[in-house]
C-alpha positions in Angstrom: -19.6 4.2 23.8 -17.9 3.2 20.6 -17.6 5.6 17.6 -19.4 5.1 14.6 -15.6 4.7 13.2 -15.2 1.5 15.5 -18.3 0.3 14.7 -17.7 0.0 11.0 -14.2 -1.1 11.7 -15.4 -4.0 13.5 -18.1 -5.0 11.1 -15.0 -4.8 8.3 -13.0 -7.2 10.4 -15.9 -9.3 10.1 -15.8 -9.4 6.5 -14.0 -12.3 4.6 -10.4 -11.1 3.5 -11.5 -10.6 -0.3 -14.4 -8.3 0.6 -11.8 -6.4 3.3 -9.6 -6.0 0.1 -12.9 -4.5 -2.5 -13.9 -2.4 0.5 -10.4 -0.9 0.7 -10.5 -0.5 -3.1 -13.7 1.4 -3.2 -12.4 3.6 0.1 -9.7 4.8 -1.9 -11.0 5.4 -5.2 -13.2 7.9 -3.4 -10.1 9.3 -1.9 -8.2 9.6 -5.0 -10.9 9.2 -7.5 -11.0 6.9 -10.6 -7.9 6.7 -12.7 -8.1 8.5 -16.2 -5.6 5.5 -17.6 -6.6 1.9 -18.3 -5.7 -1.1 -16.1 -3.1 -1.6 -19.1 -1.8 2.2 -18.6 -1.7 1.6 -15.8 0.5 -1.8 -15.5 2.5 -0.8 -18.1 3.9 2.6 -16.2 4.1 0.3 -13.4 6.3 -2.2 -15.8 8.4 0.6 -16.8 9.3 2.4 -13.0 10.2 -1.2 -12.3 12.5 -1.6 -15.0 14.0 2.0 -14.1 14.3 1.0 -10.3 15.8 -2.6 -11.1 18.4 -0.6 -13.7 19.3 2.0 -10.6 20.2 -0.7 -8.3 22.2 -2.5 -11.0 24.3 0.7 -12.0 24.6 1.0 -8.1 22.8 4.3 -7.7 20.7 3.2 -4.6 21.5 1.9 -1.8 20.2 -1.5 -0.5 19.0 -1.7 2.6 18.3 -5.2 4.2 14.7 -6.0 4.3 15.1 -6.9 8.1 16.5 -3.4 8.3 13.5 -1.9 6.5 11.1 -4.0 8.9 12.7 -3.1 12.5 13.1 0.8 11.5 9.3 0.4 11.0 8.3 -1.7 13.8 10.3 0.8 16.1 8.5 3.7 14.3 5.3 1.8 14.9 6.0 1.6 18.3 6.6 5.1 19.4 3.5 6.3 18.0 1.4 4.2 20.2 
């Protein structure tokens, strides 16, 4: 018999993809709770740990690693916890 876990998974994956995405929005704000910044806050922090990450790379302070790279270490990881 399926949990109640699979059961509300399934009737997510039933959902059209913009409802998926509110449903995963509301999930985690009641994870994390609601943010005490504004959406502009909030985009604006995001604006400036861009810039910082972006100014790294440029000085050469981080490494780059391939995206392709990125993706097969993860797939591999993905794979071995199955």
């Amino acid at each position: 018999m399926a949990s109640r876990l699979d059961d509300v998974e399934a009737q997510a994956l039933r959902l059209p993809p913009s409802e998926r995405g509110e449903l995963i929005h509301r999930l985690l704000l009641s994870l994390e709770g609601e943010s005490k910044d504004s959406p502009e806050e909030v985009a604006r922090a995001w604006d400036d740990e861009i810039a910082r990450r972006v100014d790294a790379m440029e000085r050469g302070e981080v490494e780059w690693i391939p995206a392709e790279q990125v993706f097969g270490s993860l797939e591999k990881i993905s794979r071995s916890e199955r």
